[in-house]
VOBA-1610 file (N, C-alpha, C; in pm, whole numbers, padded with zeros to 5 digits, always signed):
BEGIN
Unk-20717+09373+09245Unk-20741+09516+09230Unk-20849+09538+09126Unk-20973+09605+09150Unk-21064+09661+09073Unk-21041+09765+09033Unk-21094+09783+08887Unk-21022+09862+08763Unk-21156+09992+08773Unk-21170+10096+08673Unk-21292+10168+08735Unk-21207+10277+08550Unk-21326+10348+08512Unk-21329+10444+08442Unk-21348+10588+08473Unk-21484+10589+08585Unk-21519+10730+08591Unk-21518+10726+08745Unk-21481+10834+08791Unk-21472+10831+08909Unk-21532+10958+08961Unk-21619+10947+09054Unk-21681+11080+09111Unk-21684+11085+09254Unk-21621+11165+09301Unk-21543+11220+09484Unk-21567+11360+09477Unk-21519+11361+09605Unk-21463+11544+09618Unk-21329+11558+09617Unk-21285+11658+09568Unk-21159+11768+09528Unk-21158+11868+09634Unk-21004+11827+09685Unk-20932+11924+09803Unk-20810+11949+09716Unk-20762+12078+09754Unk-20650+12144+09677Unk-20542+12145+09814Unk-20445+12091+09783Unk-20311+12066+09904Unk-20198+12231+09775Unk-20200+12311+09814Unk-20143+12435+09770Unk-20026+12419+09744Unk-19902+12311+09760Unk-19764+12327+09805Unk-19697+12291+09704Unk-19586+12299+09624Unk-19497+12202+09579Unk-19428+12131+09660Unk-19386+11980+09560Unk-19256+11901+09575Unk-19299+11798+09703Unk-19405+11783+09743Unk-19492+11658+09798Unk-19401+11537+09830Unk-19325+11507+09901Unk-19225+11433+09848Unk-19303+11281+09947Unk-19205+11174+09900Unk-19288+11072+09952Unk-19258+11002+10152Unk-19148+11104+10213Unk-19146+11147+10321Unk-19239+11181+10384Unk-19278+11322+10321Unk-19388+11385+10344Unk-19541+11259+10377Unk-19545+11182+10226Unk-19633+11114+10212Unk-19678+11012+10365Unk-19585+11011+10362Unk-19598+10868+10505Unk-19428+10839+10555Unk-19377+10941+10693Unk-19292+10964+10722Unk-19225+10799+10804Unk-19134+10838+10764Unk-19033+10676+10733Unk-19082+10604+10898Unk-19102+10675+11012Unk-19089+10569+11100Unk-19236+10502+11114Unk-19319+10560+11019Unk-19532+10473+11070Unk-19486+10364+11003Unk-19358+10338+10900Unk-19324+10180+10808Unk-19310+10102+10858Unk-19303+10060+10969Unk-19270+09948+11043Unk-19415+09856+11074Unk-19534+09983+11065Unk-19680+09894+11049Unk-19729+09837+10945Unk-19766+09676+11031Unk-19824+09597+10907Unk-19918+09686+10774Unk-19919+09618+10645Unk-20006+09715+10533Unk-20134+09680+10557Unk-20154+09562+10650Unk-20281+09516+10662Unk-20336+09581+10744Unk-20269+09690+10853Unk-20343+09755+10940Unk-20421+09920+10895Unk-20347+09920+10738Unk-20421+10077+10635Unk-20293+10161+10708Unk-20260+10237+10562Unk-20172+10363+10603Unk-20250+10503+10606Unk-20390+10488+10583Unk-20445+10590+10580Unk-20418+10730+10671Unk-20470+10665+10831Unk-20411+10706+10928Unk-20262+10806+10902Unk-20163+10735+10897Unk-20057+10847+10843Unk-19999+10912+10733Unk-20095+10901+10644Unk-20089+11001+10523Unk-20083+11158+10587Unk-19944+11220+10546Unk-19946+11360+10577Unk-19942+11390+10657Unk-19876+11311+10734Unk-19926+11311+10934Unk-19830+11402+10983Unk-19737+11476+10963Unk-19708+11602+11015Unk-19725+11697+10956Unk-19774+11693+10870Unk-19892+11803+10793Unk-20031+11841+10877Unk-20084+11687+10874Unk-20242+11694+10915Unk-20271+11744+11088Unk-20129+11684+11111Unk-20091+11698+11311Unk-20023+11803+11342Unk-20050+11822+11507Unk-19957+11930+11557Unk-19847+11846+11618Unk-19728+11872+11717Unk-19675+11804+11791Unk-19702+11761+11883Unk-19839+11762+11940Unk-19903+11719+12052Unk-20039+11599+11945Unk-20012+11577+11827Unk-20107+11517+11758Unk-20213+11557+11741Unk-20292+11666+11797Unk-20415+11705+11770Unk-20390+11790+11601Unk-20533+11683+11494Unk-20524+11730+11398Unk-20531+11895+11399Unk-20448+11946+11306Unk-20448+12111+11227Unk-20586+12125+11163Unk-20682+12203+11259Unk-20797+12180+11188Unk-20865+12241+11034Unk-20718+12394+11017Unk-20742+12407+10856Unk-20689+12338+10701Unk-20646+12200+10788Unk-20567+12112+10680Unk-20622+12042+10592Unk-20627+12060+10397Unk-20756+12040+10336Unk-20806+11913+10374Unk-20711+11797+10394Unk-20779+11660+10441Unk-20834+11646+10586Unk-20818+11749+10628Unk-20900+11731+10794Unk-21080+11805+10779Unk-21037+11929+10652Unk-21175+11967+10635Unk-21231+11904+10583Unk-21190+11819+10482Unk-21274+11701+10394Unk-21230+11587+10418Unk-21270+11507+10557Unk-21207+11425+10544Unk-21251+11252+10444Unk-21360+11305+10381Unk-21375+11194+10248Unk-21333+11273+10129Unk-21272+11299+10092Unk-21169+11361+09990Unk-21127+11237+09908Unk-21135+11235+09795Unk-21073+11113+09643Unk-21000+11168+09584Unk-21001+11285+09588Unk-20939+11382+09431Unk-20820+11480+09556Unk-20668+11453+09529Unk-20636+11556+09572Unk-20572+11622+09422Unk-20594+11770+09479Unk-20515+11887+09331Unk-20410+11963+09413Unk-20304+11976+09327Unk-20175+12000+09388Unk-20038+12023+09337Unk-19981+12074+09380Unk-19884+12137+09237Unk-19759+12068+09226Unk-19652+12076+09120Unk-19561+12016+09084Unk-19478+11947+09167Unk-19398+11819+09098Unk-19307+11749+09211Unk-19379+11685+09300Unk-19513+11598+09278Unk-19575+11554+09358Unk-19515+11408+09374Unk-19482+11336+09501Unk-19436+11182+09519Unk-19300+11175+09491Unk-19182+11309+09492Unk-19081+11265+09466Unk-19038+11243+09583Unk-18868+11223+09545Unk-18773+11153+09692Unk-18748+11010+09713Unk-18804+10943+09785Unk-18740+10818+09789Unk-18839+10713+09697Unk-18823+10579+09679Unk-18913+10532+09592Unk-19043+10397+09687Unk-19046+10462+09807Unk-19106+10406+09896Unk-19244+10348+09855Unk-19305+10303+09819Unk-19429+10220+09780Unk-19565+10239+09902Unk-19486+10281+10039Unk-19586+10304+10131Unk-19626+10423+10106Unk-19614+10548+10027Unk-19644+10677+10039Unk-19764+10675+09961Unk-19768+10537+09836Unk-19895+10494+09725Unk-19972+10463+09871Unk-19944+10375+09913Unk-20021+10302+10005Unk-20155+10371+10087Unk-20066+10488+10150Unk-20122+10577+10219Unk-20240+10699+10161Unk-20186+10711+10049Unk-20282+10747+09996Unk-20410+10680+09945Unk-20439+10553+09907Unk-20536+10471+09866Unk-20565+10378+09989Unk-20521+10415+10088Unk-20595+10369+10242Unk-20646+10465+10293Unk-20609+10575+10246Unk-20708+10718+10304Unk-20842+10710+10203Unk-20828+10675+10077Unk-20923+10676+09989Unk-20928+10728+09888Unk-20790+10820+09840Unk-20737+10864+09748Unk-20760+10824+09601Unk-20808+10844+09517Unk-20800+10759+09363Unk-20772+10811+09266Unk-20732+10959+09267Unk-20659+11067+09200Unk-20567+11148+09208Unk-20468+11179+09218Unk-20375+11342+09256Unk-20400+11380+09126Unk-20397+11472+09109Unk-20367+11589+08991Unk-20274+11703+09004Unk-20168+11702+08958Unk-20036+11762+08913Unk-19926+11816+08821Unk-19883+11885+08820Unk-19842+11942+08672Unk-19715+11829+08659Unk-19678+11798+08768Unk-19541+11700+08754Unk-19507+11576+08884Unk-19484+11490+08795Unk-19480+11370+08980Unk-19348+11276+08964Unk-19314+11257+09128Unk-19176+11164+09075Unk-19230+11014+08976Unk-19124+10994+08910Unk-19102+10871+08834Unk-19195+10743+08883Unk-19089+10720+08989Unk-19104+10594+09050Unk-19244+10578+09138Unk-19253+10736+09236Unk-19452+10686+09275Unk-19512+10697+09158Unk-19527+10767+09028Unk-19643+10740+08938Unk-19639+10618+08888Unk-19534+10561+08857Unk-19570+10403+08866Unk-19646+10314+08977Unk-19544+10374+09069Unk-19633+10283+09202Unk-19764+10315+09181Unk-19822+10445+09154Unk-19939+10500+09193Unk-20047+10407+09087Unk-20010+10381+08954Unk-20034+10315+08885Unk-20102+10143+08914Unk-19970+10079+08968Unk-19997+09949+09009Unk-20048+09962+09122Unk-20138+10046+09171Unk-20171+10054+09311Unk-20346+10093+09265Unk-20384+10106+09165Unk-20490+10181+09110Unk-20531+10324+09134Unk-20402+10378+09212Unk-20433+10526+09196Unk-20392+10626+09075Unk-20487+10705+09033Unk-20451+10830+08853Unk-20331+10869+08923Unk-20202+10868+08859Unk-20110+11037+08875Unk-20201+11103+08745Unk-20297+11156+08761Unk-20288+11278+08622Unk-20238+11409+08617Unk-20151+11446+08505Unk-20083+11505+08488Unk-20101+11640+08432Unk-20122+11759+08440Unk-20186+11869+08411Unk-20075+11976+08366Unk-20109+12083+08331Unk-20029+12155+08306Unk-20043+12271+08421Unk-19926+12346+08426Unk-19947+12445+08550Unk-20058+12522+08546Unk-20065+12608+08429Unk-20206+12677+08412Unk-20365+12573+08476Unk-20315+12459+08443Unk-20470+12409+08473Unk-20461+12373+08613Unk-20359+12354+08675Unk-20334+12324+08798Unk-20347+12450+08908Unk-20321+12614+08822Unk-20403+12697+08881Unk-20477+12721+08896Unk-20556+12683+08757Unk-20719+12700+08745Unk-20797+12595+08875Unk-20715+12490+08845Unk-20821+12358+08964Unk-20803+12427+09075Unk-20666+12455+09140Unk-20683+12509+09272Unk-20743+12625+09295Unk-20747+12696+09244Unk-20827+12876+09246Unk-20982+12853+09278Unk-21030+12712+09163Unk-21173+12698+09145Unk-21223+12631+09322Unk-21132+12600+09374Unk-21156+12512+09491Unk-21173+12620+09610Unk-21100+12742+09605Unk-21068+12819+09694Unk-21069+12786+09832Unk-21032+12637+09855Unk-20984+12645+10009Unk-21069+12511+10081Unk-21151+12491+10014Unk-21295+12406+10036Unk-21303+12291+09888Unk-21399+12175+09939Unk-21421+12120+09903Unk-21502+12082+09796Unk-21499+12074+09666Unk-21589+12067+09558Unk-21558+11920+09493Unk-21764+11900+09418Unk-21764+11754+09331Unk-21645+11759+09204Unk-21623+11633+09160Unk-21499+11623+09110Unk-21568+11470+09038Unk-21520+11482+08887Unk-21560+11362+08832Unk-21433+11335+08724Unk-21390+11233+08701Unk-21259+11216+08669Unk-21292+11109+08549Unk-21279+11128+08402Unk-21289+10957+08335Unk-21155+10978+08253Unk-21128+10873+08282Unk-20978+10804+08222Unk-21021+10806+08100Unk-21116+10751+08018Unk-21141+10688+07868Unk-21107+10870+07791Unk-21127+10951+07815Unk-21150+11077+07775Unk-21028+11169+07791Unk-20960+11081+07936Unk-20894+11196+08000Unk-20928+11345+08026Unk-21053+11323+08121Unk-21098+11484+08122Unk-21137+11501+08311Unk-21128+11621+08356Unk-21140+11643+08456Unk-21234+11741+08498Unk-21309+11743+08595Unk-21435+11862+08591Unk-21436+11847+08759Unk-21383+11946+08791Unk-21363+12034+08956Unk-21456+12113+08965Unk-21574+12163+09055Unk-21698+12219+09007Unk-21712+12219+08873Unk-21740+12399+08831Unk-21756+12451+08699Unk-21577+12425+08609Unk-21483+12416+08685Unk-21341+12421+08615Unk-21324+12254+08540Unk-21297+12253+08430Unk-21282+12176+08357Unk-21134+12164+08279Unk-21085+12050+08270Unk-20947+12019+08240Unk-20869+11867+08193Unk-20796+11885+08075Unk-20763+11710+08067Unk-20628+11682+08116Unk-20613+11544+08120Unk-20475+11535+08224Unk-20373+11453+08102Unk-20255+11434+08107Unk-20191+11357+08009Unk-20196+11229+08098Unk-20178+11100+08059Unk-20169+10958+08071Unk-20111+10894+07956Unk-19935+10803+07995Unk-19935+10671+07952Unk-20064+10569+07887Unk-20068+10569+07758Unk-20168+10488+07709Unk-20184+10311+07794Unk-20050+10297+07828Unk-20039+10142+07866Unk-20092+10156+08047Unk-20071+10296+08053Unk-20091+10328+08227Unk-20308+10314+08284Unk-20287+10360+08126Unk-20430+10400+08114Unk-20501+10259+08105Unk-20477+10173+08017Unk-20560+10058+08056Unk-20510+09937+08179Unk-20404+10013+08242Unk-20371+09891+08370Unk-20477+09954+08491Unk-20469+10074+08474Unk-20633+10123+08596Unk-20777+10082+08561Unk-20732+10105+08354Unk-20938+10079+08372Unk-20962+09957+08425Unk-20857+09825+08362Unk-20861+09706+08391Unk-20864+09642+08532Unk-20779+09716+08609Unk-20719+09691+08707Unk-20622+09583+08722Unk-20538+09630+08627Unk-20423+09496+08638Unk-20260+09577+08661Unk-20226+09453+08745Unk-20081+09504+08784Unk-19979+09454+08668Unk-19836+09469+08708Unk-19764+09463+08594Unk-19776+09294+08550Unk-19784+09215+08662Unk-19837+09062+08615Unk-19948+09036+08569Unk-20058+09098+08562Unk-20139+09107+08474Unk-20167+09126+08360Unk-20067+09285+08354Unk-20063+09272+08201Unk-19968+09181+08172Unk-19858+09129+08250Unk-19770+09029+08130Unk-19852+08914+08077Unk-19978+08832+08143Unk-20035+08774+08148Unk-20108+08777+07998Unk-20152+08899+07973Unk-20224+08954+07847Unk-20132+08896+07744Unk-20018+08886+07693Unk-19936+08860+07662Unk-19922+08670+07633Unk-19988+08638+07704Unk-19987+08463+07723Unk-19944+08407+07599Unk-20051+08458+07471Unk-19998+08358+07392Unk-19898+08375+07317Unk-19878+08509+07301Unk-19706+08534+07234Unk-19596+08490+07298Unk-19606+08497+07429Unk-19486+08446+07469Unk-19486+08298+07471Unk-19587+08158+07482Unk-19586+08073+07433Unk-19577+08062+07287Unk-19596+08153+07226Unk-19578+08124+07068Unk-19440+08093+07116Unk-19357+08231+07146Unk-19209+08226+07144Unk-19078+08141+07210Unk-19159+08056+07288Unk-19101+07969+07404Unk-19124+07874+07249Unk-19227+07817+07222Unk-19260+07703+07108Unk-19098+07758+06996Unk-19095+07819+06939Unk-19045+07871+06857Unk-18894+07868+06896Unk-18831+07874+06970Unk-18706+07882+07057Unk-18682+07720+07113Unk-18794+07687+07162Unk-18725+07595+07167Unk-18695+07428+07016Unk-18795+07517+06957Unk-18771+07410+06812Unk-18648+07450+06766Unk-18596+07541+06757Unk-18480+07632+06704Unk-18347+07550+06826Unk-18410+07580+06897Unk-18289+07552+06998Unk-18274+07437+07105Unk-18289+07331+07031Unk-18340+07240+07172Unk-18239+07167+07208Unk-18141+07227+07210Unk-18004+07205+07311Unk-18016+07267+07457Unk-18112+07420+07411Unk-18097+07484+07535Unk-18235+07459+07605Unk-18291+07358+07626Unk-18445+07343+07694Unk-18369+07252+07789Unk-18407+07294+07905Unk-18346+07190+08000Unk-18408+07025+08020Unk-18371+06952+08038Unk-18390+06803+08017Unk-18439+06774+08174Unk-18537+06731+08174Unk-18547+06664+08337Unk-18462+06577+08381Unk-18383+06497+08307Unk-18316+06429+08392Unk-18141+06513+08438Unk-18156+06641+08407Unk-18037+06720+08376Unk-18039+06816+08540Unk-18213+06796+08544Unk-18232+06906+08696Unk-18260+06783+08802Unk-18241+06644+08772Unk-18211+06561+08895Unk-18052+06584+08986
//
């Protein structure tokens, strides 16, 4: 996974609360390989009618290269499905912006290299108002935490530790990795202390 600081897309405003991760990528497209992209069904009874022909005033059908979605509270809650990250960063996604998101996708969203940034409602009116319906440039830098939707400007809150697993692009084994030599310090250290409990090779024959 490649890590990234500033990011510049377009910004579509999805109007709704409580986004849930159902919504995101509805439980039965899971059965397709990840290698085939969930892009395709991101939002897919949102974006579709029941005859499948896309809803053609749906903000991701009007833009359909969209990076930045803005969108209001309760974004990614519900189940803790990992395909709903998926789907969004196979569509091309590399931001939501939200006043509030479930737990468990902003992590996912995290180890997946997509921002949850986190806004406050006021600014989350301001982003969507400034969009009015249509598509505007959108430049996003993590180092700053600042956001600029056309002329509307705004910072997002971020996890400091969240914040350098995107610039970096490292997953949670990555960063444990960072970590290398303390935890060999501490293995050294434990086992001088304790070398009853180091297992013996001839103990795992």
């Amino acid at each position: 996974m490649s890590g990234w600081s500033t990011h510049r897309g377009v910004a579509v405003a999805l109007d709704r609360e409580s986004i849930d991760t159902d919504q995101l990528i509805p439980a039965r497209f899971m059965s397709t390989p990840r290698s085939e992209g969930y892009g395709r069904f991101l939002l897919h009874d949102l974006r579709f009618d029941a005859e499948g022909a896309p809803v053609t005033d749906f903000p991701l059908n009007r833009e359909p290269n969209a990076s930045v979605l803005v969108t209001r509270r309760n974004f990614g809650s519900g189940s803790s499905r990992e395909a709903a990250v998926y789907a969004l960063v196979d569509f091309g996604i590399r931001a939501v912006i939200a006043p509030s998101f479930g737990d468990i996708f902003a992590s996912n969203a995290v180890n997946n290299g997509l921002l949850p940034a986190r806004v406050t409602e006021e600014e989350a009116d301001a982003l969507i108002a400034s969009l009015s319906g249509d598509g505007a440039a959108a430049v996003i830098d993590l180092t700053s935490s600042s956001i600029e939707v056309g002329a509307t400007k705004a910072t997002f809150a971020l996890e400091e530790i969240w914040r350098q697993k995107l610039i970096n692009g490292w997953d949670d084994i990555d960063l444990t990795r960072t970590h290398a030599d303390v935890i060999a310090a501490y293995r050294e250290t434990r086992n001088r202390r304790h070398p009853w409990a180091v297992p013996r090779a001839e103990a795992a024959r």
